[in-house]
C-alpha positions in Angstrom: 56.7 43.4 26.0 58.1 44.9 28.8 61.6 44.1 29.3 63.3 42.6 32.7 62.8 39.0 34.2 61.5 37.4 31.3 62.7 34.0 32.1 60.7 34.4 35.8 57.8 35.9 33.8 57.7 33.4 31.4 57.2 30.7 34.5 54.6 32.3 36.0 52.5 33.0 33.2 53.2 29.0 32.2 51.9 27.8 35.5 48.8 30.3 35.8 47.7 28.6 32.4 48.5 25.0 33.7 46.4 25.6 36.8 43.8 26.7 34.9 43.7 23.5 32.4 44.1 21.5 35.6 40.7 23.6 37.1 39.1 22.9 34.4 39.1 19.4 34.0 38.7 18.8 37.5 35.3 20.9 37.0 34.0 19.2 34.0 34.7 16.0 35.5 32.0 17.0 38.2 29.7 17.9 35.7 29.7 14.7 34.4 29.4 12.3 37.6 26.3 14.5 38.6 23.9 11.6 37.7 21.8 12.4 40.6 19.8 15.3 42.1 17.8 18.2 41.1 19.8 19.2 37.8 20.8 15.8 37.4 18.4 16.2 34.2 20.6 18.6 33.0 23.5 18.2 30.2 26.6 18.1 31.4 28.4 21.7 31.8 31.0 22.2 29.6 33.6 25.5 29.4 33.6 27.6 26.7 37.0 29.6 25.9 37.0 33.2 24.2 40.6 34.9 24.4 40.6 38.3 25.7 42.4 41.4 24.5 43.7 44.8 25.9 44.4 47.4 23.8 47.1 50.3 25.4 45.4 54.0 25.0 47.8 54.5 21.2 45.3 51.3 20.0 48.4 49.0 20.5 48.4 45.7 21.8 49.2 45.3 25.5 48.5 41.5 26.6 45.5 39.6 26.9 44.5 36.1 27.6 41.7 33.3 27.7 37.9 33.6 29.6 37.1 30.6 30.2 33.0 29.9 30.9 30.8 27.4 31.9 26.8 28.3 32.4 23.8 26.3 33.0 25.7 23.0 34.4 24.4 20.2 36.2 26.6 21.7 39.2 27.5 24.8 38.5 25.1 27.6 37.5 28.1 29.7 36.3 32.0 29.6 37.0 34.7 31.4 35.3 38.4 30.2 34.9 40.7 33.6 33.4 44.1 33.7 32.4 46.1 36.7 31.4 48.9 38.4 31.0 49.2 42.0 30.1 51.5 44.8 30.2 52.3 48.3 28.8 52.0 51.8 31.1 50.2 52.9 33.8 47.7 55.6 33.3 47.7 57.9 35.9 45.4 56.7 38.4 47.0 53.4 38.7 50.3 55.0 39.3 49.0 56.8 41.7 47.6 53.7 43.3 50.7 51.9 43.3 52.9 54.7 44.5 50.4 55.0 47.6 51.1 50.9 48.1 55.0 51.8 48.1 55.8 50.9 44.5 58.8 52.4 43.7 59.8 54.7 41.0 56.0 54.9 38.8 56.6 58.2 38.6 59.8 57.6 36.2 59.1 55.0 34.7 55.4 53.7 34.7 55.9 50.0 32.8 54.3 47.0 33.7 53.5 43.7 33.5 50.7 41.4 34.9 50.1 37.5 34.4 47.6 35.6 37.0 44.6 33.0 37.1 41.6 33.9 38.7 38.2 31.9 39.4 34.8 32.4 40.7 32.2 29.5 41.4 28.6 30.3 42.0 26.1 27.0 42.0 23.4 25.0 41.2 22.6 23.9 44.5 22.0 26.4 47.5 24.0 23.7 50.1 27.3 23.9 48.3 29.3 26.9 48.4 30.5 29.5 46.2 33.7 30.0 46.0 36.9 32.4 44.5 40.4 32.0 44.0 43.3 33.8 42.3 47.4 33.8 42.1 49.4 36.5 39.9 52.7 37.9 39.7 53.4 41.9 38.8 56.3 43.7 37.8 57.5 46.6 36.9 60.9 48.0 36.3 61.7 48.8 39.9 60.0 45.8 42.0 57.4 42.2 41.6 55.5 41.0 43.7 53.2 38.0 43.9 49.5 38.0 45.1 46.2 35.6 45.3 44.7 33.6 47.3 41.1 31.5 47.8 38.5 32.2 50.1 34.5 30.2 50.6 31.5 31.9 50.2 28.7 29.3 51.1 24.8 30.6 52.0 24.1 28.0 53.9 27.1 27.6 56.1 28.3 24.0 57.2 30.8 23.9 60.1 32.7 20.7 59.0 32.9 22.3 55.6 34.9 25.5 56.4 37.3 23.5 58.7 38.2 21.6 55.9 38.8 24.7 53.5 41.5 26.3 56.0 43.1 22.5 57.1 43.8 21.7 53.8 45.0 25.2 52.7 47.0 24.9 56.1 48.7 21.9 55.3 50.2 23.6 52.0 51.6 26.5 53.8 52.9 25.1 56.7 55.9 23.8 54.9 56.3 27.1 53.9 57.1 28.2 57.6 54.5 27.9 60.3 53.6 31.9 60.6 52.3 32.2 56.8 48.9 30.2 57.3 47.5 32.7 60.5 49.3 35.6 58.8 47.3 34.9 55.3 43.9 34.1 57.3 43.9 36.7 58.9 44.4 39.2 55.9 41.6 37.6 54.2 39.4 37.9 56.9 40.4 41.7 56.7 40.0 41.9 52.8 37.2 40.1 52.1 35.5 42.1 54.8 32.5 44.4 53.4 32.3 47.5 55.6 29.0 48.7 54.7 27.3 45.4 55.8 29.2 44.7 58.8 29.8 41.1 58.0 32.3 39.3 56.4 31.1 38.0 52.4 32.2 34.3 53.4 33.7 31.8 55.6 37.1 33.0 55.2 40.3 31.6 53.5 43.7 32.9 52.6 45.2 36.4 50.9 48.1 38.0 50.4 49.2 41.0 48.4 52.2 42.7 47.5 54.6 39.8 48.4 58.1 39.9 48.3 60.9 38.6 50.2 63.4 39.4 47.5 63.6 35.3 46.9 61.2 35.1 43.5 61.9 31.6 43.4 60.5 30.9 46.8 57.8 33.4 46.6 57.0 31.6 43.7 56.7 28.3 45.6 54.5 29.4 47.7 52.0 30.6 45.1 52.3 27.7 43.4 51.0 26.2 46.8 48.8 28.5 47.2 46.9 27.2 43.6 47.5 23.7 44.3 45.5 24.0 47.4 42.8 25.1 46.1 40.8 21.6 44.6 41.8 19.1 47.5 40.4 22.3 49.7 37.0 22.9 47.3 36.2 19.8 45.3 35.6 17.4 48.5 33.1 19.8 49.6 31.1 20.0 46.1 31.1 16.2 46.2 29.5 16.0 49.7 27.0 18.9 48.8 26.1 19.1 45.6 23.5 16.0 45.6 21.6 17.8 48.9 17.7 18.6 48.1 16.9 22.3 49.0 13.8 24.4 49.0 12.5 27.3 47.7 13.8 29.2 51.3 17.3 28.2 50.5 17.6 29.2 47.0 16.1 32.3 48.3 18.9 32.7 50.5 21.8 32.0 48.0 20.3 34.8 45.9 20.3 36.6 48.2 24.0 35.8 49.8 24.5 36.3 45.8 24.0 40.0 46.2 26.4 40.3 49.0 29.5 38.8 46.7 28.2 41.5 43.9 28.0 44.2 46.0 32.1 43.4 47.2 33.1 43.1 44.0 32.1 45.5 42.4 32.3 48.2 45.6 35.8 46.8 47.1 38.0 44.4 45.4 41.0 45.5 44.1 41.1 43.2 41.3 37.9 44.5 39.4 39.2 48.1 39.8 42.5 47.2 38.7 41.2 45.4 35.2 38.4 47.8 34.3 41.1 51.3 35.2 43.6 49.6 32.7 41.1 48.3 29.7 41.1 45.2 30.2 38.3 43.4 28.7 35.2 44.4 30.8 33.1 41.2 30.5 36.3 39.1 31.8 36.8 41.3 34.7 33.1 41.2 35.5 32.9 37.0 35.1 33.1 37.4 38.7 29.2 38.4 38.8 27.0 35.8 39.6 23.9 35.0 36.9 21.2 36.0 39.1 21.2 37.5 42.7 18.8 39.4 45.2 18.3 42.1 47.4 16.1 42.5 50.0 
């Protein structure tokens, strides 16, 4: 492994894995008080894990970690909770990626190392939303940074439901100083932007990238914020919705709001890129696809 701030590594990649258990439970837990409602028939989602490998370009080992997959759920129709951590050198293109983002010194010395949790939700039921969420910390031998964030992606968009999402996100940055909240809505508003559609892919939430104040410990803080915000923020909202009858208009329209989120992911986000440029394993960077979507 790549040497330099293994103590700080070894923290991060500890509470990316917690999170995840934490995720997890929560989500299984709503599996099984769905007693009523369309898929109500259904058994009870459970997550299946499969670790993950990636392999450097000599065939040595650089990292890896755990996919973790429910399909076919009462609630949700497919949701992914990864952890990983990998590391090794940069090929080329991804230096050249991070130089242009004002990572220092690739040129010399190319090392680095990766550890995060990401998610993506997309449901059963038209009314409740999708959603996405991910924290992770990257080094390399001349700088870290921490990144992530969660943002809603309903079809059928409910007012009282997004001004939950950013309150309770709100609350557990504000301690964090008052300027991070409208400073980390505002990104996501830019990043989860999709140009070619003109339209935003959801309701919003909050993002950051590349941050550093030179304090890891309370950069760290507020990532771990940043995670714990995430199920007061989301699981409310799947309790209210997920019981809702819909028709065959609104699954029509999630499939269609389905293609949207596909055509982001795989067009703009700089997580997929990232994963599939450095060989990661290609079905966990792509658990981010939904089942089935539409296009019109």
């Amino acid at each position: 492994m790549t040497g330099g701030m293994e103590q700080e590594k070894a923290q991060a990649a500890a509470w990316f894995e917690a999170l995840r258990d934490e995720i997890v439970a929560a989500f299984e837990g709503l599996e099984e008080t769905q007693t009523t409602g369309a898929m109500a028939g259904l058994a009870a989602g459970r997550f299946e894990r499969t670790e993950t490998k990636r392999t450097a370009d000599d065939g040595s080992d650089a990292g890896g970690g755990v996919m973790s997959v429910m399909r076919g759920g009462r609630v949700f129709e497919k949701v992914g909770v990864n952890t990983s951590t990998v590391y090794g050198k940069l090929g080329a293109a991804a230096q050249k990626a991070m130089a242009a983002r004002g990572v220092p010194g690739m040129e010399d010395d190319p090392r680095f190392w990766a550890s995060g949790i990401s998610l993506v939700a997309h449901m059963q039921n038209p009314h409740t939303p999708s959603v996405h969420m991910n924290t992770r910390m990257f080094w390399t031998p001349h700088a870290w940074w921490f990144g992530g964030g969660s943002d809603l992606n309903p079809c059928i968009e409910y007012a009282e439901d997004t001004a939950h999402f950013h309150a309770t996100q709100q609350a557990h940055l504000d301690p964090h100083g008052a300027e991070i909240y409208p400073k980390l809505k505002d990104w996501a508003d830019e990043y989860f932007f999709v140009p070619h559609r003109g339209r935003a892919r959801g309701v919003g939430g909050i993002f950051m990238d590349d941050h550093c104040t030179g304090d890891w410990a309370k950069d760290f803080a507020l990532t771990q914020d940043i995670g714990r915000a995430f199920l007061p923020a989301y699981v409310p909202l799947v309790e209210k919705r997920r019981v809702q009858d819909w028709s065959e208009a609104d699954k029509d329209t999630q499939l269609v709001h389905r293609g949207l989120y596909a055509e982001y992911n795989l067009v703009y986000d700089r997580g997929t890129k990232f994963g599939l440029t450095t060989g990661h394993d290609a079905n966990a960077v792509l658990m981010s696809l939904p089942p089935l979507a539409k296009w019109v």
